[in-house]
ROKOLTI-156307 format. One record per atom (N, C-alpha, C): x, y, z; atom name. Coordinates in Angstrom, 3 decimals. Layout:
N
+----------+----------+----------+------+
!       c1 !       c2 !       c3 ! name !
+----------+----------+----------+------+
!        X !        Y !        Z !   CA !
...
+----------+----------+----------+------+
REM end
This chain:
88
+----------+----------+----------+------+
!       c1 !       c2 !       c3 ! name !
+----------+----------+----------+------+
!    0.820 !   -1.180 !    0.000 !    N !
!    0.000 !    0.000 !    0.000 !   CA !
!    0.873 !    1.256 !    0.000 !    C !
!    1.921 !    1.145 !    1.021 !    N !
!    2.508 !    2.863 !    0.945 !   CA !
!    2.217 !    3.803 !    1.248 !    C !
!    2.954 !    4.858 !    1.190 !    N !
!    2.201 !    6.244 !    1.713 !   CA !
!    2.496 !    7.080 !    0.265 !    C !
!    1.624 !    8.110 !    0.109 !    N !
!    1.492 !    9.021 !   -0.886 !   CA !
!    2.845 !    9.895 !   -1.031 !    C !
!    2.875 !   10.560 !   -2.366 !    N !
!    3.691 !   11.524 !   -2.909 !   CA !
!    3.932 !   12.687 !   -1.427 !    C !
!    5.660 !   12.918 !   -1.299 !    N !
!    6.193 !   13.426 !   -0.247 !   CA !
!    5.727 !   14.944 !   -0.552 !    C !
!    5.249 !   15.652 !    0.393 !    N !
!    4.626 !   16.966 !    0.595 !   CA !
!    5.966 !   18.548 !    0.213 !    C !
!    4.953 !   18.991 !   -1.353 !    N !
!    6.343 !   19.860 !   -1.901 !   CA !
!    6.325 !   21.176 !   -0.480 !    C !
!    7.545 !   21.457 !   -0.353 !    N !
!    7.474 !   22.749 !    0.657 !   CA !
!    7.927 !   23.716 !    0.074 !    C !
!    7.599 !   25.053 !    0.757 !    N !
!    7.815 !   26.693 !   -0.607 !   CA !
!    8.926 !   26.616 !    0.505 !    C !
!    9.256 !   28.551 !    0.144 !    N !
!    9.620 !   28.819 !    1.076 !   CA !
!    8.687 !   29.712 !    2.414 !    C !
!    9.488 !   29.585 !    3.635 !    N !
!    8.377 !   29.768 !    4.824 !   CA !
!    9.038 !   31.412 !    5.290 !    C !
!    7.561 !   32.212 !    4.776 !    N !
!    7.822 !   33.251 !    5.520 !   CA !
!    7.834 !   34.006 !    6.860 !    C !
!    7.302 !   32.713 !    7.099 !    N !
!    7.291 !   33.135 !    8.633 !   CA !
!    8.395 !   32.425 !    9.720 !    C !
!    9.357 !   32.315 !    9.187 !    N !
!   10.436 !   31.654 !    9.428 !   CA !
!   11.352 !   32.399 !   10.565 !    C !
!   11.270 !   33.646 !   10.471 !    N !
!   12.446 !   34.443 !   10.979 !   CA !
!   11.491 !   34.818 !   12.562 !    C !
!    9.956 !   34.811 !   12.286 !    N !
!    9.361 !   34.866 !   13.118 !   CA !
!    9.546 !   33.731 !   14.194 !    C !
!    9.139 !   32.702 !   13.908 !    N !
!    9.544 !   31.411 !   14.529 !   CA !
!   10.600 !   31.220 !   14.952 !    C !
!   11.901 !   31.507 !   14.857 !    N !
!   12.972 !   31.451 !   15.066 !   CA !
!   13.184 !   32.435 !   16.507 !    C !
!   12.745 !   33.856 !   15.901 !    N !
!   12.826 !   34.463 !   16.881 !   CA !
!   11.838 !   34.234 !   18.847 !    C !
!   10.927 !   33.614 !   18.494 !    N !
!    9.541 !   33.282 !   18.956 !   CA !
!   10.089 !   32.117 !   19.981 !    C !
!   11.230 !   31.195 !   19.512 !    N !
!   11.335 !   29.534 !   19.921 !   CA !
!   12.641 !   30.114 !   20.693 !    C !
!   13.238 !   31.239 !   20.331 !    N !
!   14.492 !   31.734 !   21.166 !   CA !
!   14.767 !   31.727 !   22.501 !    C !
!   13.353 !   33.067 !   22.230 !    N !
!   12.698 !   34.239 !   23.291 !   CA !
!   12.308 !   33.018 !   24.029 !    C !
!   11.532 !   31.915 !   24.014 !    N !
!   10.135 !   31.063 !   25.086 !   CA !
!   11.323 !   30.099 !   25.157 !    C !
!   12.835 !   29.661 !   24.772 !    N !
!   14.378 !   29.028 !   25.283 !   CA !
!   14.461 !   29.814 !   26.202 !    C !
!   14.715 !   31.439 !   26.158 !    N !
!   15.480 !   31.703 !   27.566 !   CA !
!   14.501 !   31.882 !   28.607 !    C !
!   13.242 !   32.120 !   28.401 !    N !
!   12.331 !   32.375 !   29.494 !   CA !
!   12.523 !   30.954 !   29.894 !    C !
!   11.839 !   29.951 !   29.743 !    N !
!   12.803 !   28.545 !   30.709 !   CA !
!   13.537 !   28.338 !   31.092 !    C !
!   14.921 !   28.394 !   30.361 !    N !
!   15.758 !   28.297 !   30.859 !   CA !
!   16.234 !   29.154 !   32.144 !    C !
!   15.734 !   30.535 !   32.163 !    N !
!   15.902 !   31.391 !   33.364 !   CA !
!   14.995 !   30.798 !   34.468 !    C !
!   13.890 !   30.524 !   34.235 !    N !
!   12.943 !   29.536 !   35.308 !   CA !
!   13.896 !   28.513 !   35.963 !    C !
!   14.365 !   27.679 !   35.082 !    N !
!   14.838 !   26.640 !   35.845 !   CA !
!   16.238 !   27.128 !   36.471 !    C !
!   17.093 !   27.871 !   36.048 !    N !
!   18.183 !   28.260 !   36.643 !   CA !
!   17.907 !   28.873 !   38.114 !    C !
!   16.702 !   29.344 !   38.332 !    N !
!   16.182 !   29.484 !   39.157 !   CA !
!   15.783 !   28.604 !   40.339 !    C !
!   15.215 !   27.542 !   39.804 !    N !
!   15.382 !   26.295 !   40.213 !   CA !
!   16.436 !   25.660 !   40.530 !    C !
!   17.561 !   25.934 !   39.933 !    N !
!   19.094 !   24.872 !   40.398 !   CA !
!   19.337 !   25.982 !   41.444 !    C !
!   19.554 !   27.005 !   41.162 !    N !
!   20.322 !   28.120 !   42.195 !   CA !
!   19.383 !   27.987 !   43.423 !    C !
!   18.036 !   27.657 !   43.522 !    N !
!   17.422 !   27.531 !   44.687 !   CA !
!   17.800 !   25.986 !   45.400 !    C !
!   18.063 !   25.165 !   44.671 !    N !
!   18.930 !   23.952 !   45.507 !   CA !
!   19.913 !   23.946 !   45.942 !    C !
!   20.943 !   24.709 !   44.900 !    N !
!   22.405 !   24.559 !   45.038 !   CA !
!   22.634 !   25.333 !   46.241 !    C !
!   21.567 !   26.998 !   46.511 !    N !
!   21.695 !   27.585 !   47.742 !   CA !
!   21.311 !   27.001 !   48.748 !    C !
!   19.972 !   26.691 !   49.103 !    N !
!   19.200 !   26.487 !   50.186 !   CA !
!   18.274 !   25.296 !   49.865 !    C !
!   18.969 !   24.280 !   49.403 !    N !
!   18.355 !   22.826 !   49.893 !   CA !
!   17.445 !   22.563 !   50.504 !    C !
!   17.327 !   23.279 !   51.879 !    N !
!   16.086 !   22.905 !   52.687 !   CA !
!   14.978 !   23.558 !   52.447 !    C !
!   15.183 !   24.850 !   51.849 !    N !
!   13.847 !   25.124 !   51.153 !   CA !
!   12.787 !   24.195 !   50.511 !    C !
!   13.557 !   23.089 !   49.631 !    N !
!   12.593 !   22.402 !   48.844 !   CA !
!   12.052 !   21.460 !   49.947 !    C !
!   12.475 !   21.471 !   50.908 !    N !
!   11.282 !   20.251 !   51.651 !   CA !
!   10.141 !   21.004 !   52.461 !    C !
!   10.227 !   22.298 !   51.929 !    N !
!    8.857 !   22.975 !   52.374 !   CA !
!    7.684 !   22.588 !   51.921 !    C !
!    6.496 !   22.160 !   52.118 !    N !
!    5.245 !   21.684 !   51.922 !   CA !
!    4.490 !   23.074 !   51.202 !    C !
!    4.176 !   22.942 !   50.281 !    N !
!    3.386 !   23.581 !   49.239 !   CA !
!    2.082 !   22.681 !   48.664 !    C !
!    0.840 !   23.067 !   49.327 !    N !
!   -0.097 !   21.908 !   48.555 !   CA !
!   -0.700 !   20.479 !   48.911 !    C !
!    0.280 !   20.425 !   49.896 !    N !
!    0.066 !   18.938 !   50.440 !   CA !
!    1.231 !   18.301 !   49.858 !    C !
!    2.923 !   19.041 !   49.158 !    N !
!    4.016 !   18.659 !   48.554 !   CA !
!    4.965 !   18.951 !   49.150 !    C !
!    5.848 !   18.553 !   48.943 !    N !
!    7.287 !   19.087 !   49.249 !   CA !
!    7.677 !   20.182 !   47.838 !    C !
!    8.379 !   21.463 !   48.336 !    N !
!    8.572 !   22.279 !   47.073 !   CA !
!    8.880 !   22.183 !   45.726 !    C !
!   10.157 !   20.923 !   46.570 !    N !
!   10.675 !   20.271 !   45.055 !   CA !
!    9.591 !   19.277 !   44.204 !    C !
!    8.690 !   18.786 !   44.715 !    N !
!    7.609 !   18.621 !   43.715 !   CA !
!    6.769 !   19.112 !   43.234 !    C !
!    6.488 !   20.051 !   43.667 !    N !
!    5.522 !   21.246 !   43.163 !   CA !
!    6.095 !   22.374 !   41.912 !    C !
!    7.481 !   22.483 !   42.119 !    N !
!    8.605 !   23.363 !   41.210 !   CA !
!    8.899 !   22.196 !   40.237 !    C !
!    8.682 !   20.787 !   40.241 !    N !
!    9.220 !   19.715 !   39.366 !   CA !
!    7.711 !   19.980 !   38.053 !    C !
!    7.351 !   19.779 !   38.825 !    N !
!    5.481 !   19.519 !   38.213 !   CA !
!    4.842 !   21.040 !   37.431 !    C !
!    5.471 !   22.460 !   38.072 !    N !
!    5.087 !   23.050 !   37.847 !   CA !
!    6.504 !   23.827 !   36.372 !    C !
!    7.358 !   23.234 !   36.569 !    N !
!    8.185 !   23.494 !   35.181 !   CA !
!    8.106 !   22.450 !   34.609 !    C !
!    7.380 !   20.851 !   34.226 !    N !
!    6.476 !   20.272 !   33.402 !   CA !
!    5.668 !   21.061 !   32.922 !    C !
!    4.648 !   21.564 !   33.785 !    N !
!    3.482 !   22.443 !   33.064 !   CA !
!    4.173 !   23.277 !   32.392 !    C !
!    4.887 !   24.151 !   32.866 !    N !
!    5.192 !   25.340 !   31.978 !   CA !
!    5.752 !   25.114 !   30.211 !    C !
!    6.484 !   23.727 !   30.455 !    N !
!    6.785 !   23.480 !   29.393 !   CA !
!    5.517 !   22.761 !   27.943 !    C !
!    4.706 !   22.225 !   28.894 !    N !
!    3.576 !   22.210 !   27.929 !   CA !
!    2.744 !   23.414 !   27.719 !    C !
!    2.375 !   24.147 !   28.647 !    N !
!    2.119 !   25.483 !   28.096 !   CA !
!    2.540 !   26.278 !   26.975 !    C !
!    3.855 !   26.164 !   27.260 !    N !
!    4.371 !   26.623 !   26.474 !   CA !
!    4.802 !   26.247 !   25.202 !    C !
!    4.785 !   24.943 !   24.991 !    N !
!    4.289 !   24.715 !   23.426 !   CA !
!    3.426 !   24.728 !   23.190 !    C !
!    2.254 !   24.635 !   23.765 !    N !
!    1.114 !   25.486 !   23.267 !   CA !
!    0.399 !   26.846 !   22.847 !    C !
!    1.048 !   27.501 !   23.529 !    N !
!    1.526 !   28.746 !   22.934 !   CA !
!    2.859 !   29.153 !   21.817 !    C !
!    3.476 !   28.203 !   21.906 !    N !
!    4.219 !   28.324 !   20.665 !   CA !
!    3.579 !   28.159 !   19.026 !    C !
!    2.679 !   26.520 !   19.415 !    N !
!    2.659 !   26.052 !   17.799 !   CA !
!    0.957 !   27.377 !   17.685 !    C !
!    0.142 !   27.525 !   18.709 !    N !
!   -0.596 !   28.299 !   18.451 !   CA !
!   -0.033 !   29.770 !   17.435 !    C !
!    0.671 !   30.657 !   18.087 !    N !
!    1.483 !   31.676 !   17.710 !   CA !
!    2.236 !   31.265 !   16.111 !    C !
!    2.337 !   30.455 !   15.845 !    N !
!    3.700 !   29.803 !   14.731 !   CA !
!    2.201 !   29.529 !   14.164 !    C !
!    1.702 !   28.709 !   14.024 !    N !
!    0.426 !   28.441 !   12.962 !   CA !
!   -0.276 !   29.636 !   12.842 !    C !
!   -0.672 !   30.490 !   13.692 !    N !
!   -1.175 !   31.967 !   13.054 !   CA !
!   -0.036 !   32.887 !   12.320 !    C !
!    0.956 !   32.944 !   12.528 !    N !
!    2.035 !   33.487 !   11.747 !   CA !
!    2.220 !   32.915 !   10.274 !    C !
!    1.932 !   31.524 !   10.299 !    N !
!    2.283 !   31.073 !    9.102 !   CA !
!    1.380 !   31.147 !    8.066 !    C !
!   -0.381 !   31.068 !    8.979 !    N !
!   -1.021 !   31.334 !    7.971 !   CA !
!   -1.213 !   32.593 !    7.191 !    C !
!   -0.979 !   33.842 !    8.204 !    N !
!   -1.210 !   35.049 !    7.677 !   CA !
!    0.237 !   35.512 !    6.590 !    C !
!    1.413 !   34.616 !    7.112 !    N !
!    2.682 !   35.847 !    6.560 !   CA !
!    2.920 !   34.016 !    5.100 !    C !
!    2.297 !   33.253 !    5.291 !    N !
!    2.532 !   32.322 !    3.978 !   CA !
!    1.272 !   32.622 !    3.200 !    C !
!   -0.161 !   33.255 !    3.294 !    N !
!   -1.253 !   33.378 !    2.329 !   CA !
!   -1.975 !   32.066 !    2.598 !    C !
+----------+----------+----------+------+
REM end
């Protein structure tokens, strides 16, 4: 059976957008979590503070999971409206 004829691609104008977009939502995490190491590497006992019915460090584990699905969701959202308007 197979799969069909491979999908022709143009070029993508919304490219420079995306690029810039996937940068910007790299360092905002990455500053989150550095945040996160520097709060262990300082004060360790912080994370066994109870947040929730948790210890911190599971609540900061769980809650930079979320952020990271959030945040591709707001990425491919943002990137698929870019592409449709700046590709036609």
């Amino acid at each position: 059976m197979g799969h069909g004829p491979a999908v022709k691609l143009g070029k993508d104008n919304a490219s420079g957008y995306k690029t810039k977009l996937g940068v910007s939502m790299f360092i905002v995490y990455t500053i989150v979590y550095a945040i996160f190491v520097a709060i262990n590497a300082t004060n360790p006992k912080a994370m066994q503070d109870i947040i929730f019915g948790q210890t911190a460090a599971v609540v900061w584990g769980f809650g930079l999971i979320g952020l990271a699905l959030v945040m591709a969701v707001v990425y491919n959202h943002l990137c698929t409206s870019a592409e449709a308007k700046l590709n036609g």
